[in-house]
C-alpha positions as CSV (number, residue, x, y, z in Angstrom):
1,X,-16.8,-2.3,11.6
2,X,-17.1,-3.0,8.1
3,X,-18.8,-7.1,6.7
4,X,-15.8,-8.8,6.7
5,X,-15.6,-11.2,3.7
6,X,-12.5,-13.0,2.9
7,X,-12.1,-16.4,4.8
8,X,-9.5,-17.4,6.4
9,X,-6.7,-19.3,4.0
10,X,-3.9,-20.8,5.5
11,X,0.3,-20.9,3.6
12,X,1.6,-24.2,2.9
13,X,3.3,-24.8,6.1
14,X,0.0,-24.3,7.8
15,X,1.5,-21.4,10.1
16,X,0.2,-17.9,8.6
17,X,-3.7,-17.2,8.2
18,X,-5.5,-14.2,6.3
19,X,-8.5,-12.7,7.7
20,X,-9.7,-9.6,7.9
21,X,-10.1,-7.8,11.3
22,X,-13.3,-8.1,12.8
23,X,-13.0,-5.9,16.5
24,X,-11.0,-2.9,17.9
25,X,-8.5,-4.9,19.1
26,X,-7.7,-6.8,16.1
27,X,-7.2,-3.2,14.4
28,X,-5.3,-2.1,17.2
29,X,-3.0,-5.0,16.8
30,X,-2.5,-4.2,13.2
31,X,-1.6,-0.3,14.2
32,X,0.9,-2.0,16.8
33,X,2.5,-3.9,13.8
34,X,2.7,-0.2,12.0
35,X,4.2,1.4,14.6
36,X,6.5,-1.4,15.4
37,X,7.8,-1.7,11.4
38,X,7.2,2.0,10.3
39,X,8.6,4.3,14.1
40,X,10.7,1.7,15.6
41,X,12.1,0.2,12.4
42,X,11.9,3.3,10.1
43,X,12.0,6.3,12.0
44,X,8.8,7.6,11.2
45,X,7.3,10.6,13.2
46,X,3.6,9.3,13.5
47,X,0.8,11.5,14.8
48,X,-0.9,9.2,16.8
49,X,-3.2,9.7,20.1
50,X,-1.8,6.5,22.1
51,X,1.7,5.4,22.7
52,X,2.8,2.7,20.4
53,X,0.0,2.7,17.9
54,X,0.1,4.3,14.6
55,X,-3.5,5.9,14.3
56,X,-4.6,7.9,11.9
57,X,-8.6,9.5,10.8
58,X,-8.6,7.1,8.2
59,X,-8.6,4.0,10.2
60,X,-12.0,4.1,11.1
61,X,-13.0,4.0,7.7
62,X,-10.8,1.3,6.6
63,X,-10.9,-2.5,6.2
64,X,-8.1,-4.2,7.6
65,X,-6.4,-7.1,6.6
66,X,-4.3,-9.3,8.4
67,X,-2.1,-12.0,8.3
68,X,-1.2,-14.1,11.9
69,X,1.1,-16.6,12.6
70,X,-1.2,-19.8,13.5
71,X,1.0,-21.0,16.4
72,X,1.6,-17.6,18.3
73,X,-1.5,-15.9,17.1
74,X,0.6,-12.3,16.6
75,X,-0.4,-10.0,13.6
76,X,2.5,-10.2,11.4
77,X,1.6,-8.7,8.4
78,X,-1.3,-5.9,7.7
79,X,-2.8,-4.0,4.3
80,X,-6.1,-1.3,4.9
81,X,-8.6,-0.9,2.1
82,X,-10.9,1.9,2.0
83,X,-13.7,1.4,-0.6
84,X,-15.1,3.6,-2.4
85,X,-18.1,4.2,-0.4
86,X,-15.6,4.8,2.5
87,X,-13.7,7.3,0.8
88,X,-16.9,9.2,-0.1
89,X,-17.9,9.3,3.8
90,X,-14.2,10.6,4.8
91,X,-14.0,13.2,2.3
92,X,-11.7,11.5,0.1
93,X,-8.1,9.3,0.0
94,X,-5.2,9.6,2.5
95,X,-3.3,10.0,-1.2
96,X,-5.5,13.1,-1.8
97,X,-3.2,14.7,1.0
98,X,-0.4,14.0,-1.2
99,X,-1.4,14.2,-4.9
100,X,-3.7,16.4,-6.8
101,X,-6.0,13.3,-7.8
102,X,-8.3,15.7,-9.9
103,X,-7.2,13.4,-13.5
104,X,-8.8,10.3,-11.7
105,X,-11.8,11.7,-10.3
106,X,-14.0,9.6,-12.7
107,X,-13.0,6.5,-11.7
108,X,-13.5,7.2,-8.0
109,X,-16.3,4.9,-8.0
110,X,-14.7,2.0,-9.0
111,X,-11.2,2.9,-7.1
112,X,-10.4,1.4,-4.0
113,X,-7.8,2.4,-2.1
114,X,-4.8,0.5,-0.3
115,X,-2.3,1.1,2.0
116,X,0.0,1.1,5.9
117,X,1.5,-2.1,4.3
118,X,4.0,-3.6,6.7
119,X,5.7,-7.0,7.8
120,X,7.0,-8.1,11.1
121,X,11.0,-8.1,10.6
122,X,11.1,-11.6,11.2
123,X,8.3,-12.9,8.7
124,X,9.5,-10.9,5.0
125,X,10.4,-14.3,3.0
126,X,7.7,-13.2,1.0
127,X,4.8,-15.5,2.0
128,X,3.0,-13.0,4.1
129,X,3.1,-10.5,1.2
130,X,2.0,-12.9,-1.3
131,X,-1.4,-14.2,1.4
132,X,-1.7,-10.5,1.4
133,X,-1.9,-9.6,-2.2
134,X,-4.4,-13.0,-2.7
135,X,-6.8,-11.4,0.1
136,X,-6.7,-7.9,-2.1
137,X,-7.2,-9.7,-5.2
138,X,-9.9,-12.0,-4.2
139,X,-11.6,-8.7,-2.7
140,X,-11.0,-6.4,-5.3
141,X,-13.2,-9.5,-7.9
142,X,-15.8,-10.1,-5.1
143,X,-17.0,-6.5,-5.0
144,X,-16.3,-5.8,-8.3
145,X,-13.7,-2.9,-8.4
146,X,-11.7,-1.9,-11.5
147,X,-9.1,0.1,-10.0
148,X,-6.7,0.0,-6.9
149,X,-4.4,2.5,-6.0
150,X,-2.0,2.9,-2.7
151,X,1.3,4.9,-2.3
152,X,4.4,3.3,-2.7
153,X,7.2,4.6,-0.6
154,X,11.5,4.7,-1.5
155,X,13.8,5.4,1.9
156,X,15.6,9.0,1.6
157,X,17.7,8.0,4.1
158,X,20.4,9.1,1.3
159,X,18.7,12.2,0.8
160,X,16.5,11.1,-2.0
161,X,19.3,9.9,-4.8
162,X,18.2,6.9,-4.8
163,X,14.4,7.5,-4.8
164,X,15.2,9.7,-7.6
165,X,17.1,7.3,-9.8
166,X,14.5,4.6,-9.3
167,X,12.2,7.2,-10.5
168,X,14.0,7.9,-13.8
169,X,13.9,4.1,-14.4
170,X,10.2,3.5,-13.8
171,X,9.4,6.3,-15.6
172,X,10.5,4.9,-19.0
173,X,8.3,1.9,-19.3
174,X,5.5,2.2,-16.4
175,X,3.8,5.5,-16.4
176,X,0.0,5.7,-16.3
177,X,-1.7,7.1,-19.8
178,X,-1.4,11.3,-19.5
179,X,-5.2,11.2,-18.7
180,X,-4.6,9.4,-15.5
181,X,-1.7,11.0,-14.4
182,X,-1.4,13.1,-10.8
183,X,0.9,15.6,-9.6
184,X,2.8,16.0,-6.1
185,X,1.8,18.5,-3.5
186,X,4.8,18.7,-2.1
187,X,7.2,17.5,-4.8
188,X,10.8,15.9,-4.8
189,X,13.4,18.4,-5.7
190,X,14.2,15.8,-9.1
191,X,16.7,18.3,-10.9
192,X,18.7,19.2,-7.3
193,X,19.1,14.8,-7.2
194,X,21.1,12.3,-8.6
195,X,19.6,9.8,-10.8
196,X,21.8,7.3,-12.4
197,X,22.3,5.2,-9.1
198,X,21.8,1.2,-9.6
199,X,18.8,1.7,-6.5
200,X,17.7,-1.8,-6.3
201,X,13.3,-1.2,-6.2
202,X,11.5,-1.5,-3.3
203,X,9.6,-4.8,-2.5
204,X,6.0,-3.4,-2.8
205,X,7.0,-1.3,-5.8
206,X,8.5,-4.4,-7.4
207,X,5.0,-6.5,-6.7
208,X,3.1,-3.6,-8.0
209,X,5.1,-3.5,-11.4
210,X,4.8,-7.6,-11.7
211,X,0.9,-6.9,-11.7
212,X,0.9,-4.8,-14.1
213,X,0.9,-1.5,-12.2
214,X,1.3,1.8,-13.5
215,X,3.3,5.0,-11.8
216,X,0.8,7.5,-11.6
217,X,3.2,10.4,-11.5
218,X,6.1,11.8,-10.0
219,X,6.9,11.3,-6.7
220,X,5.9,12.9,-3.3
221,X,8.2,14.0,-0.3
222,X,6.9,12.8,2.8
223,X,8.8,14.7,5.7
224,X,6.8,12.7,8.6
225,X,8.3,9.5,7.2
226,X,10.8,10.9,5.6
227,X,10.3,9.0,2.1
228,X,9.5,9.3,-1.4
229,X,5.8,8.1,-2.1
230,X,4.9,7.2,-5.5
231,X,0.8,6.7,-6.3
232,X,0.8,3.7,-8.2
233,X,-2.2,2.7,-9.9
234,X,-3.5,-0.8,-10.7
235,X,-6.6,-1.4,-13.6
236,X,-7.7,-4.6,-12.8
237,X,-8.0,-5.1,-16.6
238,X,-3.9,-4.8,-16.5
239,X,-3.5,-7.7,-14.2
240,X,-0.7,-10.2,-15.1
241,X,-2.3,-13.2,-16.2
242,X,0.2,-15.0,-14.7
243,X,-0.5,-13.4,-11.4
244,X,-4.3,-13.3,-11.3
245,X,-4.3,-17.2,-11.8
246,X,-1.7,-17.0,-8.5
247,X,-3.6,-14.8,-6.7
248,X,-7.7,-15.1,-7.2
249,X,-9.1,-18.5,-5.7
């Protein structure tokens, strides 16, 4: 297990506290949370060796952060970070296995990458986000890091119209500079889709956009959970002003 070092902070109602997991079982009650939000909840078809946990060969390698509820003690909200260090022990980024990351490979290390976000049903009012996006921040300053990067993913539960529309949108005003940019291994079929729906953007992709985010490219299919991925791609340099004063303490 990696030094863990972001204290715990606490929301205003004194119920939710961040942390970062420090044994097997606090990891395996993040990978409950995942299999609870993203097999249960979202249908996903998860490779994973144990029965209600969503495992993967990147976990090892990861940092996990966690948000609990103070009065039950349950994990109710859950980011992983692999650092760049990590990545270079792996082999590379779980994104790797979905984009040709080539255009990037000289920021590599400085790039950490982020991802298996998920909140507990009951606990999406936004406070368990927003404790998880300060805990990113504040780790993303302490070590230094310029750039974060983690999938973003759109439901094709409509076969991909909407994904496709929201797309076409982001792509006007948000796409990374053409040096940056990385390409789909398995692409979504774009010119076979719709793309003038009014799709309402995804929580995450909306956070990611408020901070300043770019869309690296266009997007991935994902068959195992059935969604459109899109690698968006954070320069640390980019962050809202308004946001960094929110989010670094």
């Amino acid at each position: 297990m990696l030094q863990q070092q972001v204290q715990v902070q606490r929301s205003a109602k004194n119920r939710l506290a961040l942390c970062f997991a420090e044994s097997e079982s606090d990891v395996m009650e993040a990978q409950r949370l995942r299999y609870k939000v993203f097999a249960e909840e979202l249908g996903a078809r998860l490779q994973t060796r144990r029965p209600g946990l969503d495992q993967d060969l990147f976990d090892p390698y990861c940092e996990h952060l966690l948000v609990r509820d103070t009065d039950s003690g349950e994990v109710v909200g859950t980011y992983r970070i692999l650092n760049p260090e990590q990545a270079r022990a792996i082999g590379g980024c779980y994104a790797d296995g979905e984009f040709d990351l080539t255009r990037l490979g000289h920021l590599r290390g400085r790039m950490v990458e982020v991802g298996r976000s998920c909140v507990h049903p009951e606990y999406r009012s936004g406070a368990v986000i927003t404790l998880l996006w300060s805990g990113l921040a504040n780790y993303m300053q302490m070590h230094g890091y310029e750039y974060l990067i983690g999938c973003a993913s759109i439901s094709m539960a409509d076969g991909g119209h909407a994904a496709a529309s929201i797309y076409d949108t982001l792509k006007r005003d948000h796409m990374s500079p053409v040096e940056w940019r990385v390409f789909p291994r398995c692409p979504l079929p774009l010119e076979a889709l719709g793309s003038d729906l009014q799709a309402a953007l995804p929580a995450l992709i909306r956070g990611y956009m408020r901070l300043g985010a770019y869309v690296g490219g266009a997007p991935a299919w994902d068959p195992d959970f059935n969604t459109a991925d899109l690698l968006m791609l954070l320069p640390m340099a980019n962050m809202n002003a308004h946001y960094a004063r929110h989010f670094f303490r």
